[in-house]
N, C-alpha and C positions, 0 to 999 in steps of 0.2 A: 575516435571516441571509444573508449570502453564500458567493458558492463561494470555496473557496481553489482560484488556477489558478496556473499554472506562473509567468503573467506579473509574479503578485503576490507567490510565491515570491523570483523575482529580485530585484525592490525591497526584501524584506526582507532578502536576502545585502548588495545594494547597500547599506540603513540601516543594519543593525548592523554591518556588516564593515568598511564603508568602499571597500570595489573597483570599479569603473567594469559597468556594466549588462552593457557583453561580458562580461568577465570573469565576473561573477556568473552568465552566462545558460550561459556553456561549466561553469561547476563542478558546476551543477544539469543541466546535460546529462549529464555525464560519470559522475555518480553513477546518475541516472531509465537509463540505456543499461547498464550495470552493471546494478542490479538487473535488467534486463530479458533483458541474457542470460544470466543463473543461471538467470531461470526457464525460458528456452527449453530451456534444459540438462535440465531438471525438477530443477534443486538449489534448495532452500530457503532463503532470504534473513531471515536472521535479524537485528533492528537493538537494541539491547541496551536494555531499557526503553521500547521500542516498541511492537514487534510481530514479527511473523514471516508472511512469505506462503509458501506453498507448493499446488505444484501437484498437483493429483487426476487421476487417470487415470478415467475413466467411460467403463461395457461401453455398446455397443448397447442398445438395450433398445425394448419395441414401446412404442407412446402414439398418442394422436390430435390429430387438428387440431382444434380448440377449435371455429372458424367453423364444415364442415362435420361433424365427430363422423368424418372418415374414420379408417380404420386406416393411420397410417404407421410405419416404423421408425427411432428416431430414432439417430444414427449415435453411435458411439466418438467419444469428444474430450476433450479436457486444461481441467481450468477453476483458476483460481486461486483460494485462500482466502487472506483474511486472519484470525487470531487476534491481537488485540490482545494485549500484556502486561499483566500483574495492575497497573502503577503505572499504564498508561496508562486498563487500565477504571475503576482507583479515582478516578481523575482527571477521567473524563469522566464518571462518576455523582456524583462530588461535586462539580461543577464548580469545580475548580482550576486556574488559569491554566496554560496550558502551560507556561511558561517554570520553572514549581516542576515540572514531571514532566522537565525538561530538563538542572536543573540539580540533582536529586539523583541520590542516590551511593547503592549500594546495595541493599537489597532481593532479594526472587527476581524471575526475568523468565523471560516464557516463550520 
């Protein structure tokens, strides 16, 4: 199985769209840079029959170093989740090609 990367992203806008590599590499910018400053925002990014990231705010709290057993305090910090939408876990537990979770209508989404 391989990764999906950004690079293979763009060939795909490039195959199905027909637009030239720039073009497709600024459209897939322009959205990855979008989603990314909601989150910075801590606003929720919600994509309809997807999924939805959002960010969690996490207190201090005490824990240890794993290597030595010390005691440290591990600090406050914002981490992202993703919850998948119900079509997309029906999808990846049935294995349904994407392009059927893409191309229907309908449904609840989370």
């Amino acid at each position: 199985m391989s990764t999906l990367t950004k690079d293979a992203l763009i060939e795909l806008i490039r195959d199905k769209v027909g637009y030239p590599v720039k073009e497709a590499k600024e459209i897939l910018e322009m959205i990855l840079e979008e989603v990314k400053a909601k989150l910075e925002k801590g606003k929720e990014v919600k994509i309809s029959g997807f999924g939805k990231w959002i960010v969690k705010e996490k207190r201090s709290r005490p824990g240890r170093n794993p290597h030595t057993g010390q005691k440290i305090e591990i600090t406050a910090r914002r981490v992202v989740t993703f919850h998948p939408s119900d079509k997309l876990r029906d999808c990846v537990n049935r294995q349904v090609p994407p392009t059927d979770l893409l191309n229907s209508r309908g449904g609840s989404d989370d």
